[in-house]
HTML snippet that shows the backbone in 3Dmol.js (N, CA, C, O; Angstrom):
<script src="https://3Dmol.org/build/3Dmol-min.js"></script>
<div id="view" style="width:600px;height:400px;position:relative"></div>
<script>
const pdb = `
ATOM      1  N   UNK A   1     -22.279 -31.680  44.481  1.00  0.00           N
ATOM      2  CA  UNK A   1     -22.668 -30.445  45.091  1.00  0.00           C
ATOM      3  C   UNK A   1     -22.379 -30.494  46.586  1.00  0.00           C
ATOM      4  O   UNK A   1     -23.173 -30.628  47.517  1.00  0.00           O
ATOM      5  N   UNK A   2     -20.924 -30.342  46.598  1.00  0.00           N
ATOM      6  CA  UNK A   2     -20.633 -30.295  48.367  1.00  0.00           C
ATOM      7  C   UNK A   2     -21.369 -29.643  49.289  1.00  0.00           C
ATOM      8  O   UNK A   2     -21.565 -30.100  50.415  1.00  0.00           O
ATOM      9  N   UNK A   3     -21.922 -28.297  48.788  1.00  0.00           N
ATOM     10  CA  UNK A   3     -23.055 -27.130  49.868  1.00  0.00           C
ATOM     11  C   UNK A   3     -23.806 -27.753  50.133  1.00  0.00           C
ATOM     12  O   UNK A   3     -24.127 -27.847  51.317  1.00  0.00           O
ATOM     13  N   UNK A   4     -24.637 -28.692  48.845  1.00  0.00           N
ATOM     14  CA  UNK A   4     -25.875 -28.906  49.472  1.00  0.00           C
ATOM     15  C   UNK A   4     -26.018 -30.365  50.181  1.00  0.00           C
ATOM     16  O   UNK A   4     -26.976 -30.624  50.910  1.00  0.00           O
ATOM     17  N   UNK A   5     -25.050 -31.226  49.920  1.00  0.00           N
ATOM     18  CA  UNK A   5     -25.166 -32.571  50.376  1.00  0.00           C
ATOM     19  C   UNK A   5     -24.281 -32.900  51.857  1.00  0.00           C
ATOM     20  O   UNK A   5     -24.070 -34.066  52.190  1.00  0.00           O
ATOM     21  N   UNK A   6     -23.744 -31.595  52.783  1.00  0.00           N
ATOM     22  CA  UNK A   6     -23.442 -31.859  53.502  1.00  0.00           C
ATOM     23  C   UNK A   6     -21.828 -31.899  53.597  1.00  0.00           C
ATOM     24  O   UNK A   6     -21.232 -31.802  54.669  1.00  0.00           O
ATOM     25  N   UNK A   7     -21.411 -32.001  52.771  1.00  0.00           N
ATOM     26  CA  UNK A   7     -20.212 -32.685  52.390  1.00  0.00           C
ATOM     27  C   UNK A   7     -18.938 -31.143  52.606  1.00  0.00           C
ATOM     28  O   UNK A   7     -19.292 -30.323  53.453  1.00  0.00           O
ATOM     29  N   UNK A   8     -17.851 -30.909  52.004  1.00  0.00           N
ATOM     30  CA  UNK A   8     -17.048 -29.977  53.081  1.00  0.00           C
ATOM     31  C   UNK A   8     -17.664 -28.415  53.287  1.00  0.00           C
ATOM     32  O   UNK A   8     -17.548 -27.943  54.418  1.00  0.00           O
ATOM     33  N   UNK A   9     -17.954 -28.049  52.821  1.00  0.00           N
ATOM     34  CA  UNK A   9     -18.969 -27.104  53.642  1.00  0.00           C
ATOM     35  C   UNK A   9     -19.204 -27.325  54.812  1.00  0.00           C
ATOM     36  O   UNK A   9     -18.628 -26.762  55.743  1.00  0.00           O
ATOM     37  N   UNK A  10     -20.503 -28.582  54.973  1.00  0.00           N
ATOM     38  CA  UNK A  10     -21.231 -28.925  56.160  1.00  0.00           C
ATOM     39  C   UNK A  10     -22.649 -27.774  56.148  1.00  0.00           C
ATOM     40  O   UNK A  10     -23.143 -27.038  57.002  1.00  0.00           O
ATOM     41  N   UNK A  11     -22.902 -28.024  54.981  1.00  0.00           N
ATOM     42  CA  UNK A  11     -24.341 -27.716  55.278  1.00  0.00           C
ATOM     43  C   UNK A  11     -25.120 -28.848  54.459  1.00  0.00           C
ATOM     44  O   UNK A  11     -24.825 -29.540  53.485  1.00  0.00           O
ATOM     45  N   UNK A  12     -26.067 -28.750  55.153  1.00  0.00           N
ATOM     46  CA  UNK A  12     -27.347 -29.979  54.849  1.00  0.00           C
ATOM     47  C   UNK A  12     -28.101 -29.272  53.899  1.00  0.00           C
ATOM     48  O   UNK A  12     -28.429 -29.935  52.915  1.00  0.00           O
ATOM     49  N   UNK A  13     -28.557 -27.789  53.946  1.00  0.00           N
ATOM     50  CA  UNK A  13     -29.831 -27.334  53.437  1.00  0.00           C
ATOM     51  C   UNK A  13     -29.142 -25.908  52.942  1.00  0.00           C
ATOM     52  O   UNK A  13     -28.185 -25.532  53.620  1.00  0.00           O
ATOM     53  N   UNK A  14     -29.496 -25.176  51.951  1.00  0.00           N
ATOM     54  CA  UNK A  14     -29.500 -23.946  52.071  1.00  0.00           C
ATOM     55  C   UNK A  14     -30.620 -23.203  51.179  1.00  0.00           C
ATOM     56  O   UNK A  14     -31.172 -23.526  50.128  1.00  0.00           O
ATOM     57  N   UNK A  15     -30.755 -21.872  52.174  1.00  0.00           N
ATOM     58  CA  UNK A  15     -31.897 -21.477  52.822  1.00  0.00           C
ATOM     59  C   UNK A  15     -32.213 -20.536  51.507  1.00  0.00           C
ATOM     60  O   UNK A  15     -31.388 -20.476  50.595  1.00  0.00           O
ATOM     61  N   UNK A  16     -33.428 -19.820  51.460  1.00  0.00           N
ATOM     62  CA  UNK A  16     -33.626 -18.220  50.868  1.00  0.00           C
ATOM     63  C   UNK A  16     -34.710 -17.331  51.322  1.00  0.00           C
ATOM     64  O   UNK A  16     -35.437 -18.058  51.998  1.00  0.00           O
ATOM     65  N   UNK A  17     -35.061 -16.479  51.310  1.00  0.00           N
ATOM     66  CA  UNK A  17     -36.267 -15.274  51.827  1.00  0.00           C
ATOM     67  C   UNK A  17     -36.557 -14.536  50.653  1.00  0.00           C
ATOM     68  O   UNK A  17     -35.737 -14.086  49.852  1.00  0.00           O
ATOM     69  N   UNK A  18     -37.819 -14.446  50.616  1.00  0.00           N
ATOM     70  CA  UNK A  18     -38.317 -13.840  49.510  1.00  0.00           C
ATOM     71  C   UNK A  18     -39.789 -13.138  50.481  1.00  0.00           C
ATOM     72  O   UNK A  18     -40.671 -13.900  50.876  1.00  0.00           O
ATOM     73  N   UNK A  19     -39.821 -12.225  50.643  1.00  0.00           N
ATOM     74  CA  UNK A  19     -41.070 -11.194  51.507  1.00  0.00           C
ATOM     75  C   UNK A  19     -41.378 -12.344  52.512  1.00  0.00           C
ATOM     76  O   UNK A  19     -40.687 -12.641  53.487  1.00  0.00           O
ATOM     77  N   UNK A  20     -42.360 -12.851  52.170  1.00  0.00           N
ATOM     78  CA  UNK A  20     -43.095 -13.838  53.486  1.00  0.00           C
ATOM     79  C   UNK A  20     -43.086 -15.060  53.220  1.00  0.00           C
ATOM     80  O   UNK A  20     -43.757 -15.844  53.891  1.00  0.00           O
ATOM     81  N   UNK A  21     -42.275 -15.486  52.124  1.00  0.00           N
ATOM     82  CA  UNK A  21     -41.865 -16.785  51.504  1.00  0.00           C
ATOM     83  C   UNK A  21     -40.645 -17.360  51.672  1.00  0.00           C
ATOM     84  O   UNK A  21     -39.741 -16.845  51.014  1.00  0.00           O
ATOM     85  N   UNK A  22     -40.352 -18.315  52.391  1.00  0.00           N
ATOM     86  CA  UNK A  22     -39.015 -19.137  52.525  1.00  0.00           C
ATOM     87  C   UNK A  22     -38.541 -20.436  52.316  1.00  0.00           C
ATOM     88  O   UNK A  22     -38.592 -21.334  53.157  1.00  0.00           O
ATOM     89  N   UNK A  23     -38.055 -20.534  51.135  1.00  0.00           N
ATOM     90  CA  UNK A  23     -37.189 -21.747  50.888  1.00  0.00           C
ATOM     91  C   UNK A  23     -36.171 -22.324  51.363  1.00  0.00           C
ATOM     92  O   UNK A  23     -35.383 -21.564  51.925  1.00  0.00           O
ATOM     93  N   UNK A  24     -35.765 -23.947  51.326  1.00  0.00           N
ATOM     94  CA  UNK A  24     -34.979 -24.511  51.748  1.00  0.00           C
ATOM     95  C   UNK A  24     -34.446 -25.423  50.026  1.00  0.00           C
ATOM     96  O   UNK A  24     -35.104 -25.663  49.014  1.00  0.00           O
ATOM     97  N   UNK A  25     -33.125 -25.681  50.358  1.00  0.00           N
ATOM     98  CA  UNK A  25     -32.939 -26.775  49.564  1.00  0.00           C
ATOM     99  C   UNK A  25     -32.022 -27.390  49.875  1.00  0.00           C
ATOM    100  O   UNK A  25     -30.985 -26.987  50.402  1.00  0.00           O
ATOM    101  N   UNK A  26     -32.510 -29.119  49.381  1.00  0.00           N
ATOM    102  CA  UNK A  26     -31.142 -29.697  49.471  1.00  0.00           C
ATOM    103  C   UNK A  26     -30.974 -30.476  48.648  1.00  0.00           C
ATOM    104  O   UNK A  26     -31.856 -30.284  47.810  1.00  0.00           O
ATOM    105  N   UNK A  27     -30.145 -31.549  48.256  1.00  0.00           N
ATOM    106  CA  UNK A  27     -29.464 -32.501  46.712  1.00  0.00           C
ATOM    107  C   UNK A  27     -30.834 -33.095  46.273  1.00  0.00           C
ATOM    108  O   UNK A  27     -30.980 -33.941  45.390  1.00  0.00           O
ATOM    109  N   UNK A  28     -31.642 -32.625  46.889  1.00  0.00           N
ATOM    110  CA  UNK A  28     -33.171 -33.791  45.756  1.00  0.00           C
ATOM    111  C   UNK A  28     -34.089 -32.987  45.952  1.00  0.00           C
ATOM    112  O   UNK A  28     -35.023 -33.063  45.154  1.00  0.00           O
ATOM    113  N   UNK A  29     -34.172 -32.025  46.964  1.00  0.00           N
ATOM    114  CA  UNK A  29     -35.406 -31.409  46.395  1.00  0.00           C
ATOM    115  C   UNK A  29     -35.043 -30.083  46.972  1.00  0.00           C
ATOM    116  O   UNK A  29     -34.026 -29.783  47.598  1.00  0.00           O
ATOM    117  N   UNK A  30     -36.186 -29.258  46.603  1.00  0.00           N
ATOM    118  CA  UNK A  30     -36.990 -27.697  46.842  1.00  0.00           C
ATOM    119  C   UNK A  30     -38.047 -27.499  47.264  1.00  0.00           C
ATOM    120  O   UNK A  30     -39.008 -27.933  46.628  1.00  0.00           O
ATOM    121  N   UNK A  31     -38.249 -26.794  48.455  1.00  0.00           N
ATOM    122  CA  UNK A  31     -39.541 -26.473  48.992  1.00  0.00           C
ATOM    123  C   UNK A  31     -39.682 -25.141  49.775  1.00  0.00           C
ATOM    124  O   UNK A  31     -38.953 -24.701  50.665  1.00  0.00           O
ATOM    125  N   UNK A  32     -41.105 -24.462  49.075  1.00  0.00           N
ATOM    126  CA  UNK A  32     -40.795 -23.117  49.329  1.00  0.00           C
ATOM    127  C   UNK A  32     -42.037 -22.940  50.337  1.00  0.00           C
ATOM    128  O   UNK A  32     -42.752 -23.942  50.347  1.00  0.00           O
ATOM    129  N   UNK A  33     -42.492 -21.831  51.248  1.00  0.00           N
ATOM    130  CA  UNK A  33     -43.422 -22.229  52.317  1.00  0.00           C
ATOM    131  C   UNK A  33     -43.267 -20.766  52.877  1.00  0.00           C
ATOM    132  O   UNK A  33     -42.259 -20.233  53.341  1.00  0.00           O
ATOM    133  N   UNK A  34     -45.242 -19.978  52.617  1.00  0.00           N
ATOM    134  CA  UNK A  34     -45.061 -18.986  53.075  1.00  0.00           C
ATOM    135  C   UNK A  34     -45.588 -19.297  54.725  1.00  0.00           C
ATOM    136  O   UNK A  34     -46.522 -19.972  55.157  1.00  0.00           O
ATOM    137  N   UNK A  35     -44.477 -18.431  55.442  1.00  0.00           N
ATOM    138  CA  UNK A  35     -44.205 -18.508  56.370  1.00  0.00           C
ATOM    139  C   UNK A  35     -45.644 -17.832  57.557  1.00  0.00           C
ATOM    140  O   UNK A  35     -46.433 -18.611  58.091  1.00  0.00           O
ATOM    141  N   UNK A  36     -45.676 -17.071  57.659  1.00  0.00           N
ATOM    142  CA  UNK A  36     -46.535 -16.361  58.217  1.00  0.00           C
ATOM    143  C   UNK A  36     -48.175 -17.333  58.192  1.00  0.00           C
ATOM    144  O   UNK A  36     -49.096 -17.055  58.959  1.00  0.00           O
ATOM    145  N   UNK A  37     -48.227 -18.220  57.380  1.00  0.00           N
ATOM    146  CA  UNK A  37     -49.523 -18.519  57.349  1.00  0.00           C
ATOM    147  C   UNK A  37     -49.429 -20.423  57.480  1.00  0.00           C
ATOM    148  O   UNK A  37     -50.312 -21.263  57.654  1.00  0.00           O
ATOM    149  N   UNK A  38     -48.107 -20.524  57.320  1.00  0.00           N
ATOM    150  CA  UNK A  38     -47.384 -21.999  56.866  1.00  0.00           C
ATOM    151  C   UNK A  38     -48.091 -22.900  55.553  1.00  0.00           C
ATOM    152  O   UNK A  38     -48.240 -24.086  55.258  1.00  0.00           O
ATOM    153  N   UNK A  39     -48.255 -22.230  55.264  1.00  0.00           N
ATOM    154  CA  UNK A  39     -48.651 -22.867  53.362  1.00  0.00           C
ATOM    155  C   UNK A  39     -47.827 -23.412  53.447  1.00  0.00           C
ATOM    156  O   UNK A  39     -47.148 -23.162  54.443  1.00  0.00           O
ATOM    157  N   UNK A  40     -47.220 -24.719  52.313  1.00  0.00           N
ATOM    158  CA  UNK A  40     -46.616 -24.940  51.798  1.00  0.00           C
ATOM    159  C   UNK A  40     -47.333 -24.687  50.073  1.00  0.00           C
ATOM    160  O   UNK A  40     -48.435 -25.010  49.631  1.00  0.00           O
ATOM    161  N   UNK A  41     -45.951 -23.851  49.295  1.00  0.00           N
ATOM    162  CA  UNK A  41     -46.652 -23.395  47.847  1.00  0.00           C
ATOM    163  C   UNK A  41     -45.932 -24.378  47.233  1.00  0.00           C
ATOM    164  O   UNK A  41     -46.672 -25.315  46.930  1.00  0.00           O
ATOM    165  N   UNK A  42     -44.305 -24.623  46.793  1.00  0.00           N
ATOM    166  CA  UNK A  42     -43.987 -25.288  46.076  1.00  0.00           C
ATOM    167  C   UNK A  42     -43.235 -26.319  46.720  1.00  0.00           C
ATOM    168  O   UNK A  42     -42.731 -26.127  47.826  1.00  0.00           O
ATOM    169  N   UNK A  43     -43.105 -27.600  45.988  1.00  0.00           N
ATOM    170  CA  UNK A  43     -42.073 -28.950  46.270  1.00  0.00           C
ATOM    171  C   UNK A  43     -41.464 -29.438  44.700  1.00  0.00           C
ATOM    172  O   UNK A  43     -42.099 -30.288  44.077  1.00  0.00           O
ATOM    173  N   UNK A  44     -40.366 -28.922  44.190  1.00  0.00           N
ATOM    174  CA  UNK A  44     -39.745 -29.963  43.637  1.00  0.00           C
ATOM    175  C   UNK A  44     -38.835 -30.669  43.478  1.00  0.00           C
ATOM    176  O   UNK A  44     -37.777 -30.227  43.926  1.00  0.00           O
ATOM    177  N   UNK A  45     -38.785 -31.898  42.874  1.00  0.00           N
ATOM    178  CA  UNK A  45     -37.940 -32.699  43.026  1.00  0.00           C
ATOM    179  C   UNK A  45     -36.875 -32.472  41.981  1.00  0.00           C
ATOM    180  O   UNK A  45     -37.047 -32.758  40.796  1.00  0.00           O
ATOM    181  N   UNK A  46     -35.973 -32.045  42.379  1.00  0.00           N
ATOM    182  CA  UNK A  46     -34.654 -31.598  41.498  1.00  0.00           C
ATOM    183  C   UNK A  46     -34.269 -33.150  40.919  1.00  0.00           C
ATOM    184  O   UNK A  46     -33.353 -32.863  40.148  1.00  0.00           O
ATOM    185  N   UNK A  47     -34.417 -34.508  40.844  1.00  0.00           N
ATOM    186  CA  UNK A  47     -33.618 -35.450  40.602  1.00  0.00           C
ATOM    187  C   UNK A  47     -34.427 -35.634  39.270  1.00  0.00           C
ATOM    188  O   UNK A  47     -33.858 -35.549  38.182  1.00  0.00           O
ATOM    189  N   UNK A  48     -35.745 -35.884  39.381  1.00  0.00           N
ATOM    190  CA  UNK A  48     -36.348 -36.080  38.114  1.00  0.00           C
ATOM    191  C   UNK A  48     -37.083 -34.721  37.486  1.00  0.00           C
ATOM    192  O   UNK A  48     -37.704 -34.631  36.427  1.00  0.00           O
ATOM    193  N   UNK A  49     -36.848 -33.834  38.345  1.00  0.00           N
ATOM    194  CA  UNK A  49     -37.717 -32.629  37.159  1.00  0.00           C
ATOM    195  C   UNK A  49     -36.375 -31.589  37.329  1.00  0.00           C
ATOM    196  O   UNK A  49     -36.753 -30.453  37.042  1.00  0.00           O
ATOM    197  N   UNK A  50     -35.346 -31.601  37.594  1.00  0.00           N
ATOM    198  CA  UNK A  50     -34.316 -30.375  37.140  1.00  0.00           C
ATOM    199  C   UNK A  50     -34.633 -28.820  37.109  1.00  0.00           C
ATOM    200  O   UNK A  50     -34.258 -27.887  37.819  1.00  0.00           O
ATOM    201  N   UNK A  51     -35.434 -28.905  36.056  1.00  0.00           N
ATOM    202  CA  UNK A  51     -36.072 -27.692  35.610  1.00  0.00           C
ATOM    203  C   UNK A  51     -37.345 -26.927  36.517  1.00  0.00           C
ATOM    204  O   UNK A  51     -37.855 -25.851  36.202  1.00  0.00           O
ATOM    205  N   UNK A  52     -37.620 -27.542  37.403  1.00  0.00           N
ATOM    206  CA  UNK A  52     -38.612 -27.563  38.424  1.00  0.00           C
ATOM    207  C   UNK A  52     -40.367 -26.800  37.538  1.00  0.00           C
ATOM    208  O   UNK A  52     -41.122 -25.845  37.715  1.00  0.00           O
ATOM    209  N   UNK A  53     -40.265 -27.743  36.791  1.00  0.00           N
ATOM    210  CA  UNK A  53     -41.751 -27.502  35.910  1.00  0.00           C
ATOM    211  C   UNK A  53     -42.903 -28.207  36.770  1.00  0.00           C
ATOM    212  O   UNK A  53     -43.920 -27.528  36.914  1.00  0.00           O
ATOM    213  N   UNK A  54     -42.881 -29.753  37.491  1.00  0.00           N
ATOM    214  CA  UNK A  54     -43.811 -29.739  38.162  1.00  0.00           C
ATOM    215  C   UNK A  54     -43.988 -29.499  39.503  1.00  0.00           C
ATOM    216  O   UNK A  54     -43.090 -30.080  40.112  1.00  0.00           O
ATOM    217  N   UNK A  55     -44.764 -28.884  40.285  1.00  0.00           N
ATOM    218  CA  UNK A  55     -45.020 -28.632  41.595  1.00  0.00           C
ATOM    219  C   UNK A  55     -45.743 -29.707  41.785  1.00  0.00           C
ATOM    220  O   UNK A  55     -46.667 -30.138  41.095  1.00  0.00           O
ATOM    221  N   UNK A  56     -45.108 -30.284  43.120  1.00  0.00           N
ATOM    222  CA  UNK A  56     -45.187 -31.828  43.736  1.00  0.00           C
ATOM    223  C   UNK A  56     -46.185 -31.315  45.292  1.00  0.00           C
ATOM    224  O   UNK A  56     -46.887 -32.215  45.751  1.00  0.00           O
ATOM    225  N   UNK A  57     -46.207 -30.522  45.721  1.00  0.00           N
ATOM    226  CA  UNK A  57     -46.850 -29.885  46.868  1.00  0.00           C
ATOM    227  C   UNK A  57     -48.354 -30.661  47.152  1.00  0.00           C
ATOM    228  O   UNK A  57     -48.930 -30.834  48.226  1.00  0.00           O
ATOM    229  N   UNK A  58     -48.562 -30.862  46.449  1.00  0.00           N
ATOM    230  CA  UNK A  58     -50.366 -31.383  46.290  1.00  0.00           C
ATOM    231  C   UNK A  58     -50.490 -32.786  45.886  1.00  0.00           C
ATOM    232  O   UNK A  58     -51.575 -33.328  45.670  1.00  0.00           O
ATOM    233  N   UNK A  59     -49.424 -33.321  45.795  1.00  0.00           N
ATOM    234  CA  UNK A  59     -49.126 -34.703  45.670  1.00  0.00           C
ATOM    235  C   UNK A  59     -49.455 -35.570  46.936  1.00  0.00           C
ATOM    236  O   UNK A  59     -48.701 -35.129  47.803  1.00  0.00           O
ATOM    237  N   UNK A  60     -50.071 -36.403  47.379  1.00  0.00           N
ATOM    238  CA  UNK A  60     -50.515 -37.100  48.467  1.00  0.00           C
ATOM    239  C   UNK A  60     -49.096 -38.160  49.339  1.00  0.00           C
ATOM    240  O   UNK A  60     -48.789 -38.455  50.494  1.00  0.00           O
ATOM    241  N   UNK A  61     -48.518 -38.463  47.777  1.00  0.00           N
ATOM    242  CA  UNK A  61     -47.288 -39.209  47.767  1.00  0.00           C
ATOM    243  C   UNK A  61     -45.795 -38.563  48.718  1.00  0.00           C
ATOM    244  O   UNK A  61     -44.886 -39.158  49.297  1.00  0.00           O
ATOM    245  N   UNK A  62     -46.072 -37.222  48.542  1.00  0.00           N
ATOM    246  CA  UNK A  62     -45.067 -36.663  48.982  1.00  0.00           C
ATOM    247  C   UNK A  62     -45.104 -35.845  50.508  1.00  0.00           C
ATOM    248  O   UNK A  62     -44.359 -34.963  50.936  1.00  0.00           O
ATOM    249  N   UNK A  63     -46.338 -36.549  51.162  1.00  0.00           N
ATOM    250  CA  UNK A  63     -47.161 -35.179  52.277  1.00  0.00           C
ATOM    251  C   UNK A  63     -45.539 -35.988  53.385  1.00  0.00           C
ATOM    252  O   UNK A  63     -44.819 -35.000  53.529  1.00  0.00           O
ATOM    253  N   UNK A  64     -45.025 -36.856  53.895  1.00  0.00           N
ATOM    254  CA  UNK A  64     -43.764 -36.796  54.806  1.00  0.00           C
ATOM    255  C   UNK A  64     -42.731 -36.355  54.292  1.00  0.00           C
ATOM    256  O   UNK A  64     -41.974 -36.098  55.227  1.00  0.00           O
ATOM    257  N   UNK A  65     -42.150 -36.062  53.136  1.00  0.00           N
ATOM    258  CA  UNK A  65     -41.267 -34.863  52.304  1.00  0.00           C
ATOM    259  C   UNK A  65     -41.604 -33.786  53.166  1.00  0.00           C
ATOM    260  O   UNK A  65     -40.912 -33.428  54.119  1.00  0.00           O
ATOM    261  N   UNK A  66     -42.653 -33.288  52.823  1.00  0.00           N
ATOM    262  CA  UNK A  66     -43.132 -32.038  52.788  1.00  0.00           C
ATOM    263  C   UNK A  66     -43.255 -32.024  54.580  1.00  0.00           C
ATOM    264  O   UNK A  66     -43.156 -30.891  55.053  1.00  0.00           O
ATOM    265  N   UNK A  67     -43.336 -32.478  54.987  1.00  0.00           N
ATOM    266  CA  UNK A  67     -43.507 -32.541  56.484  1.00  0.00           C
ATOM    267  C   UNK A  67     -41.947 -32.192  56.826  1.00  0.00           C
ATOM    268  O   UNK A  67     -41.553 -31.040  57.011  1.00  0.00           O
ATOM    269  N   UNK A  68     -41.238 -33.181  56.874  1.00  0.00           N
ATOM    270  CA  UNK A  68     -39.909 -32.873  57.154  1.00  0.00           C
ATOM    271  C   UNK A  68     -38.703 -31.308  56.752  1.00  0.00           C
ATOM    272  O   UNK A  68     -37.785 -30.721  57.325  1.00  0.00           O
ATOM    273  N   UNK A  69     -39.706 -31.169  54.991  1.00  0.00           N
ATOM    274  CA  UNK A  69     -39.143 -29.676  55.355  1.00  0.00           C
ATOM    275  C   UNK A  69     -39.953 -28.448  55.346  1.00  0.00           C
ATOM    276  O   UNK A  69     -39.804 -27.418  54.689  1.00  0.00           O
ATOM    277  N   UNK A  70     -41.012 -28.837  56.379  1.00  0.00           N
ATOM    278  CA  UNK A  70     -41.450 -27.864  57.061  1.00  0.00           C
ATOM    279  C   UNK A  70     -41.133 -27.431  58.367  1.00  0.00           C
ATOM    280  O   UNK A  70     -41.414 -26.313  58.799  1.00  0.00           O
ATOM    281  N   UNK A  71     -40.667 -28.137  58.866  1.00  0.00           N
ATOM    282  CA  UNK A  71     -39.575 -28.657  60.185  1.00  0.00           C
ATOM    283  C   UNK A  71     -38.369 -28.004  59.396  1.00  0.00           C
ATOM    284  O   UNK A  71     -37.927 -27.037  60.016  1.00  0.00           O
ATOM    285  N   UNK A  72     -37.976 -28.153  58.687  1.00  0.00           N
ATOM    286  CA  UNK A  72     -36.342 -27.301  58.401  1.00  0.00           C
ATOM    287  C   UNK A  72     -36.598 -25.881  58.376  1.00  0.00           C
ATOM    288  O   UNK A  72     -35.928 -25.025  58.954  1.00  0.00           O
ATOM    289  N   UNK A  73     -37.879 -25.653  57.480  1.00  0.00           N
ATOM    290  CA  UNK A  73     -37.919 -24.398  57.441  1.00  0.00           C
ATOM    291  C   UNK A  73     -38.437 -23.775  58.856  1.00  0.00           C
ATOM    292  O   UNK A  73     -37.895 -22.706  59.139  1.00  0.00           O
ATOM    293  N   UNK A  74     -39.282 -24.205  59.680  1.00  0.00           N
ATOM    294  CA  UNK A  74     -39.356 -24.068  60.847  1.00  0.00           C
ATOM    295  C   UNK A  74     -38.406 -23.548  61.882  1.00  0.00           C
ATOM    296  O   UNK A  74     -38.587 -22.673  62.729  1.00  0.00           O
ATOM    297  N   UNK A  75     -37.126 -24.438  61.569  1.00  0.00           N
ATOM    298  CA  UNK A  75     -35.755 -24.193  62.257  1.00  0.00           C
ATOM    299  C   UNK A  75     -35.685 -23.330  61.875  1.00  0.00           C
ATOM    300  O   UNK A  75     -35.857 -22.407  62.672  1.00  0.00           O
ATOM    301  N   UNK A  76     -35.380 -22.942  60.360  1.00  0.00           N
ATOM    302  CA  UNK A  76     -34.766 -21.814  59.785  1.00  0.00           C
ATOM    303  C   UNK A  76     -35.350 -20.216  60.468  1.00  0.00           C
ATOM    304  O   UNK A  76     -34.616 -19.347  60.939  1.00  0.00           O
ATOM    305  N   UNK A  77     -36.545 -20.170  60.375  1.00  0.00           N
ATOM    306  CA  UNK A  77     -37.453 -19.018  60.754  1.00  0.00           C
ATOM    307  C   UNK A  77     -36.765 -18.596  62.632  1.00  0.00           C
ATOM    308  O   UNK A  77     -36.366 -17.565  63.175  1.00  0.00           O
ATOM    309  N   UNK A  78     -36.944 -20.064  63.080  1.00  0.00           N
ATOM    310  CA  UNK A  78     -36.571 -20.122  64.842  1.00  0.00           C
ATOM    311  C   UNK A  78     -34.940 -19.499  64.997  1.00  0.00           C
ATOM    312  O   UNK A  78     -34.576 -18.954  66.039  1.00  0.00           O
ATOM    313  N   UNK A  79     -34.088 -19.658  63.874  1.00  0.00           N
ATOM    314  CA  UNK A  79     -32.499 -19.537  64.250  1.00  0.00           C
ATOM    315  C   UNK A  79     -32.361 -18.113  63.409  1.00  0.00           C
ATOM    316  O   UNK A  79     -31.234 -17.739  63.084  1.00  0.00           O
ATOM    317  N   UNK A  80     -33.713 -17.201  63.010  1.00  0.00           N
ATOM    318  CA  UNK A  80     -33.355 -16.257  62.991  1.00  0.00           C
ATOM    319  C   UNK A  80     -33.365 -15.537  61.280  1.00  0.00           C
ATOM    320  O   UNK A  80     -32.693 -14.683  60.702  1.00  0.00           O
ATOM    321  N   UNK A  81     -34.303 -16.257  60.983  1.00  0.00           N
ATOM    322  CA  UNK A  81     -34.527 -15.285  59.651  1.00  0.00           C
ATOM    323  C   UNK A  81     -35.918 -15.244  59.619  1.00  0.00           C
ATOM    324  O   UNK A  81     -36.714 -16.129  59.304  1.00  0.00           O
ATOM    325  N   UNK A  82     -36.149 -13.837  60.071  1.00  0.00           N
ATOM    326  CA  UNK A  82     -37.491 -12.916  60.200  1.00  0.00           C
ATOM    327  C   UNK A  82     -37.911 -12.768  58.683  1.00  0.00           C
ATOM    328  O   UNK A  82     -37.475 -13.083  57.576  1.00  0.00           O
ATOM    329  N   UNK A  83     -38.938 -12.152  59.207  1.00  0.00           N
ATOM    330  CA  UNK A  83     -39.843 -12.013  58.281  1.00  0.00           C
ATOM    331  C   UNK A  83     -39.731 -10.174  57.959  1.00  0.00           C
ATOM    332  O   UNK A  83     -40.409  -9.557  57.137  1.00  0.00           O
ATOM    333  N   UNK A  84     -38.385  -9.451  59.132  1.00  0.00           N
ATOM    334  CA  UNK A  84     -38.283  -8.177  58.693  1.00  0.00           C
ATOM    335  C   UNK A  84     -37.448  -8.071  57.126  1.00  0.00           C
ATOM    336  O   UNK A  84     -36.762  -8.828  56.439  1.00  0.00           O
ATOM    337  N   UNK A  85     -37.847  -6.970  57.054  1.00  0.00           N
ATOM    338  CA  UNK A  85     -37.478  -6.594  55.868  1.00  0.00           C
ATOM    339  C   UNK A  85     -35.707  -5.294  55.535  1.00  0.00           C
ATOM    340  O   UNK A  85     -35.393  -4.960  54.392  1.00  0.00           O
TER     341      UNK A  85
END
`;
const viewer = $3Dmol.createViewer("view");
viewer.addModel(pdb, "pdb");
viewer.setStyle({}, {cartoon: {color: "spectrum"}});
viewer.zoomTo();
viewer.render();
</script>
């Protein structure tokens, strides 16, 4: 997956907007994070759950994951994807 791993593209992450909800992804995981309030709602790990059946978010194991792409999504919001509609 060249888009998401960086590779000729040259993107690291790619992004989505959903009302006040914004995702990031990249080659191992998903994390979605409403913005306006900074929840984080979902984390999964695309390597062992594919199908993204479990939400990893509440996992203790995963709270510097989840840190780091809250910081991406952070960027993301800062370089310009509002919360307009």
């Amino acid at each position: 997956m060249p888009a998401l791993s960086g590779g000729a593209v040259g993107k690291e992450f790619v992004r989505s907007r959903i009302r006040t909800y914004s995702a990031v992804r990249n080659e191992r995981y998903r994390f979605t994070q409403e913005v306006k309030t900074g929840t984080p709602c979902e984390l999964f790990d695309l390597e062992t759950d594919p199908g993204e059946l479990t939400n990893l978010v509440d996992e203790p194991r995963y709270a510097s994951t989840i840190d780091a792409l809250r910081k991406v999504v952070a960027q993301v919001v800062a370089e310009g994807d509002t919360l307009e509609s």
